[in-house]
N, C-alpha and C positions, 0 to 999 in steps of 0.2 A: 885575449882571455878565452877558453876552449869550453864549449860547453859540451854537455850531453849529445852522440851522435843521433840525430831524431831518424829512430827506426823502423816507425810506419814510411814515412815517405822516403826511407833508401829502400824501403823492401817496395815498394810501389814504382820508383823509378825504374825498378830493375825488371817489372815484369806487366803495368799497366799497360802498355803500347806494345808490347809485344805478344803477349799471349794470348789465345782469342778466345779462351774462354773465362770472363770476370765476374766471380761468383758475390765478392767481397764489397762490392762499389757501396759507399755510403752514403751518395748523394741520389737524387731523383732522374730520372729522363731529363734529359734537356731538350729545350725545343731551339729554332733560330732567329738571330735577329729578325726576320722578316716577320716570322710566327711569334712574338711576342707582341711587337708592333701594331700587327691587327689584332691581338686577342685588346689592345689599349685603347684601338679607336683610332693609333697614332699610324703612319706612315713612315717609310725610308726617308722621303725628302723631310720627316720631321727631325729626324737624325742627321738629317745633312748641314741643316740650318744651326746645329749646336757649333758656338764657338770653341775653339780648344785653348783658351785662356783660364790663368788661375783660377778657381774656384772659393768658396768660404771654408776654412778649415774643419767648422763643424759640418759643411754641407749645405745643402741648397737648400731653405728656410720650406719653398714647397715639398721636399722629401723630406726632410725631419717634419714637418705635420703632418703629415700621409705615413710615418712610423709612428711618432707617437698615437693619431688616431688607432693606432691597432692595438694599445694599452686604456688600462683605467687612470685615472687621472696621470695622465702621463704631461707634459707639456714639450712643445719643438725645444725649448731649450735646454734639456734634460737630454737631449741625443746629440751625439758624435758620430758621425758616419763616417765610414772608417774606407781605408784603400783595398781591403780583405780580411773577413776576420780572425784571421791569423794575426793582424796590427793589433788587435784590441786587446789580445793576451798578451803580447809585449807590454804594451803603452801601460797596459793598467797595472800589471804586476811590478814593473821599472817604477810605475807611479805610489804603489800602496808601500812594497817592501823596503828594507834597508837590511844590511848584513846585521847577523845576529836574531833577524826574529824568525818566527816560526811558522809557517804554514800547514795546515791537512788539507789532504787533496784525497777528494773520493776515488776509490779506485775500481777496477783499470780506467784507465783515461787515453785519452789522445796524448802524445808524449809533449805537448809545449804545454800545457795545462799541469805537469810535476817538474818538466825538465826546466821550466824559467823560474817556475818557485824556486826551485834547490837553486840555480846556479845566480838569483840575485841574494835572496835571503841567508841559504847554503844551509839551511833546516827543512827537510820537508818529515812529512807523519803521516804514511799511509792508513787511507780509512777505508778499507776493502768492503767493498759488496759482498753479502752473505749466499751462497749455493744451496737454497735446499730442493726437497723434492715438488714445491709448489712452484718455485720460480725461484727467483729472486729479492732480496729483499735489505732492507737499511740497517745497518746495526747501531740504534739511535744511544743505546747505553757504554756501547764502544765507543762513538764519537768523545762523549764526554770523557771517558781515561784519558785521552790524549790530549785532551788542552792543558796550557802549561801555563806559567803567567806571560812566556813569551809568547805564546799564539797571538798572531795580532789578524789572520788569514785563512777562511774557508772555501775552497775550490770545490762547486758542485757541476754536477751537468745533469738536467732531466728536459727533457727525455731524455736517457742516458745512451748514449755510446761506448762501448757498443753491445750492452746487455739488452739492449728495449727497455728498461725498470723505467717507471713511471712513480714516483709515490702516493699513499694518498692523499686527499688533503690535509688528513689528522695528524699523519707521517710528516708534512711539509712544513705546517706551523710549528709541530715539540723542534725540529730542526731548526726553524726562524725563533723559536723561543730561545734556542740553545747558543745561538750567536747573539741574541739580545744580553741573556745574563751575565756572557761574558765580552760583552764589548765589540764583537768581532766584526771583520770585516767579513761580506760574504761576496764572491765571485762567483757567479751563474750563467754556466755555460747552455743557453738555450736558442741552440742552434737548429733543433730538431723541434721545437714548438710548433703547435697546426696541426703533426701529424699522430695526435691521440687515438685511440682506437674507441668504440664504444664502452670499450670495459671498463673504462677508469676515464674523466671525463681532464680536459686540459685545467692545468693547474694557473695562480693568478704566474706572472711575471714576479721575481722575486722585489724589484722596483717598487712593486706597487701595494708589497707588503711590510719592507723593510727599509728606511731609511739608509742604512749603511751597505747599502747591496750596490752590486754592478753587473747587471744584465749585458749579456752579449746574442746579437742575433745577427741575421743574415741570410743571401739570398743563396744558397750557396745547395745547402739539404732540402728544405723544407722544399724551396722553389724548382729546385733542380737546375740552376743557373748559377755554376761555380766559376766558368767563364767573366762571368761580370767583375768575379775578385769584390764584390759588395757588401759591407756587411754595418753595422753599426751598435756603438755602446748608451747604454741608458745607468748614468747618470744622474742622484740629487743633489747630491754636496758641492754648495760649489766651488772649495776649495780643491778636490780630488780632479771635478771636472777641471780645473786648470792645470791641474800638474799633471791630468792627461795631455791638454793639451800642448803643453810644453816640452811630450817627448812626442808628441805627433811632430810639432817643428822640427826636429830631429832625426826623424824618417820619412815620411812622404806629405808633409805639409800639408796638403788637401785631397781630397777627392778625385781623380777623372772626371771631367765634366762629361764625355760620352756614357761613362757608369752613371753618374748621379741621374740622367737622364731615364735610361735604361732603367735604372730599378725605381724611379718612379712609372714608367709602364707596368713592371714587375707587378707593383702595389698594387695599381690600378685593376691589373687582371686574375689578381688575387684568386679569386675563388673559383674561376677556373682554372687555373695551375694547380692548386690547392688539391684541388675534390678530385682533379686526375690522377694527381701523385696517392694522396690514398686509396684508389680503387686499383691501383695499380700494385701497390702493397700490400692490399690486402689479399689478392690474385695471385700475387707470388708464392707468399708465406702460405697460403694452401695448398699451392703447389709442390711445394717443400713435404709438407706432412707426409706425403707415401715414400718418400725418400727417408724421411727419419724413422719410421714405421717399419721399414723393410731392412735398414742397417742398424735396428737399434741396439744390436752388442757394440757398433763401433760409435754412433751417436747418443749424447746427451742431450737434448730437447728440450729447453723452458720456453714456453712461449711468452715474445714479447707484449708490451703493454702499451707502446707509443717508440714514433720515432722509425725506420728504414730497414736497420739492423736487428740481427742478433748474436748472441754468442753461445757457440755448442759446443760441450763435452766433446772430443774425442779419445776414444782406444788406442794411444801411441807412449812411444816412450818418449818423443818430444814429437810436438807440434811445430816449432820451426822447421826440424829437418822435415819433415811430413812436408809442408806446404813449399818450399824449396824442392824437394823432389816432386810432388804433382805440376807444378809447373812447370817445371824441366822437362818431363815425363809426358803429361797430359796436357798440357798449356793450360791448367783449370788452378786460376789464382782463388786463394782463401787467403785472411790472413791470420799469422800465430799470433794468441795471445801476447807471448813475451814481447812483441812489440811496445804492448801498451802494458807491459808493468805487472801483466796480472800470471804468474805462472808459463806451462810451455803444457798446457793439456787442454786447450779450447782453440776453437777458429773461430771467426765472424763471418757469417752471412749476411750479403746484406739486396733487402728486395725490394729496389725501387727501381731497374731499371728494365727497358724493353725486354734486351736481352739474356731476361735471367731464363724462363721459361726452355729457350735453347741450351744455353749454357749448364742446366738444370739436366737437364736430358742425355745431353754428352756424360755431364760424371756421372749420373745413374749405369750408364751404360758402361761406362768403364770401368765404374768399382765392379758391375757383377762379369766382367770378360775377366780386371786380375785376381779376383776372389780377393779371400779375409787377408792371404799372405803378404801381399804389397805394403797396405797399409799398420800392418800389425811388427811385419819385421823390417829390420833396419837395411 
C-alpha cells in the first residue's frame, strides 16, 4: 500500500551531504560521543560495559524516570521510549486512527505528522497557521469549523516547525479546551521544547494538561543528538499505551541498549546542552537580521518565538524551483515550503547550527554578486 512521497527528506537526501553550504538544518550542533560522556560524569569504558541484549520495550525504568522527572506530574510509566521519533508518529497514529475517521493537523508541518494521518484514517483537515504582519499566529475559531462528528484527532506541534510560533498560554488552554468539548484526541508534536525564547515563557507539556493527549519528545532538536535516533511518547491512558505498544512489537520492539544509555547521559547533561543550543540560537538569528534588512524586497521576516527555525517570505514565483536551483547553483540549501504542505512562497531557516554564521556569509555574498535577477526570474 503506497503512501505519500515524504518530501522534506527526498529533498534532503538529495542535497544535505553534498552541498556545503546548509542554511535549513532543524536540529542543534551536535557534540561526540566522547563529549557527551564527559559533560555525564560518564566514560567510554562506561559504554563499553553496556550489553547489547534486548532491552524493555518501554525502556530502561532509569531513562523513563530521568524523562518523566522533566514533566509535572508525569510518572516512568506514562513513557515509551521510542527507537526515533519518527516511531512515535507511526505507532501512535497506527494506534488512535481507523479508516473513516477524521483528523486536523495544524499546518505546515513535518510531512509524517499529515501524511500518516491521511494515509491510515484517509481524512485529513488542514488547519493552517495565520501570516500576519506581527508574526504568526493560531486561528482558534477556524480550528473549530472544521471539526466534524468524525474528528476523532488533533495533530499539533509547539514549538512549531518550522514557523518558530510558540502560543500563548491563553492561546494553549481555549486549544485544550477545544479538544475537551469535543472529545478529541490530541497529538503533540514537542520536539522543540526547552528551546523558548524569553518572549514567550515554555508552555506545560500537553500531558500534563490534558488527559487525552500524546506528547512526543526527543533527543534529536532540542539536544542537538539526532544521531542517537532517541526520542520518546508520554502516555496516560492505559489502554492507548498498549495498542502503542503492540505496534512497537511490530517495528522495532525495544530500544537500542547503547541509545537508552546515551540519552540517559543526554538527560544528565541537560542544561548544559540545553543553554548552549540556545545561545547559539539566539546568535544566529541576529545574525540573520542584516541579511533580512538588506533583501527585504525579497524577504518576509517574522520573528520566531521558540524552537531553531523559521519560515520566510520569499519574492519567487516558486520556492521549490528557487531552492533546487540555489543549491545546484550556490550549494546553499534552504528548504521550500511545499515540502511541508504550506504553499511554494516561503523557505525555512534554521539557526542552531555552528555553521550557519559561514554559511550565512557565503549567500549574503552571493545574492549581492547575482543581484535581484537570479532570484526573481526563472
Amino acid at each position: 500500500m503506497n503512501i505519500t512521497p515524504f518530501a522534506t527528506e527526498h529533498f534532503y537526501e538529495r542535497y544535505e551531504f553534498s552541498a556545503p553550504h546548509l542554511l535549513s538544518a532543524s536540529d542543534c550542533e551536535t557534540i561526540s560521543v566522547d563529549e557527551l560522556l564527559q559533560l555525564a560524569g560518564m566514560t567510554l569504558d562506561d559504554l563499553g560495559a553496556v550489553r547489547l541484549g534486548y532491552t524493555e520495550t518501554q525502556g530502561h525504568p532509569d531513562l523513563r524516570a530521568a524523562i518523566a522527572a522533566l514533566y509535572a506530574e508525569v510518572n516512568a510509566k506514562d513513557v515509551v521510549v521510542l527507537s526515533s521519533p519518527e516511531e512515535g508518529i507511526f505507532l501512535t497514529l497506527h494506534a488512535l486512527l481507523e479508516p473513516g475517521d477524521e483528523a486536523i493537523v495544524l499546518m505546515p508541518a513535518y510531512d509524517s505528522l499529515r501524511n500518516l494521518a491521511e494515509h491510515v484514517s484517509g481524512t485529513v483537515r488542514l488547519w493552517e497557521l495565520q501570516a500576519t504582519p506581527a508574526g504568526w499566529e493560531l486561528d482558534l475559531a477556524g480550528l473549530e469549523n472544521l471539526i466534524s462528528e468524525r474528528t476523532r484527532l488533533l495533530v499539533v506541534n509547539f514549538p512549531h516547525n518550522p514557523t518558530g510560533f510558540l502560543p500563548t498560554r491563553e492561546q494553549f488552554d481555549t486549544l485544550l479546551d477545544i479538544a475537551k468539548r469535543h472529545n478529541l484526541w490530541l497529538f503533540c508534536d514537542e520536539m522543540y521544547r526547552g528551546l523558548e525564547f524569553d518572549m514567550r515563557p515554555q508552555l506545560p507539556s500537553a500531558i500534563e494538561r490534558y488527559e487525552r493527549s500524546v506528547g512526543l519528545s526527543g533527543l534529536s532538536k532540542t539536544y542537538g543528538l539526532p544521531g542517537l535516533r532517541s526520542g520518546w511518547l508520554l502516555i496516560r491512558d492505559p489502554e492507548l499505551r498498549r495498542a502503542v505498544q503492540n505496534w512497537k512489537f511490530y517495528t522495532t520492539i525495544c530500544p537500542p541498549a547503547p541509545s537508552d544509555m546515551l540519552a540517559q547521559a543526554a538527560l544528565a547533561a541537560s542544561e548544559t546542552i540545553i543553554t548552549r543550543n540556545r545561545t547559539r540560537i539566539s546568535e544566529n538569528s541576529k545574525r540573520a537580521q542584516p541579511l533580512f534588512e538588506r533583501w527585504q524586497a525579497f524577504f518576509e521576516w517574522r520573528l520566531p518565538q521558540a524552537g531553531s527555525v523559521a519560515l520566510v517570505g520569499v519574492d519567487v514565483p516558486s520556492a521549490t524551483d528557487y531552492c533546487h536551483r540555489l543549491a545546484q547553483t550556490a550549494g546553499v540549501v534552504l528548504l521550500p515550503s511545499a515540502c511541508m504542505g504550506f504553499g511554494d512562497n516561503h523557505v525555512r531557516f534554521g539557526f542552531g547550527r555552528d555553521s550557519f554564521e559561514e554559511a550565512l556569509g557565503y549567500y549574503d555574498t552571493w545574492l549581492q554578486k547575482q543581484g535581484f535577477a537570479f532570484y526573481v526570474c526563472g
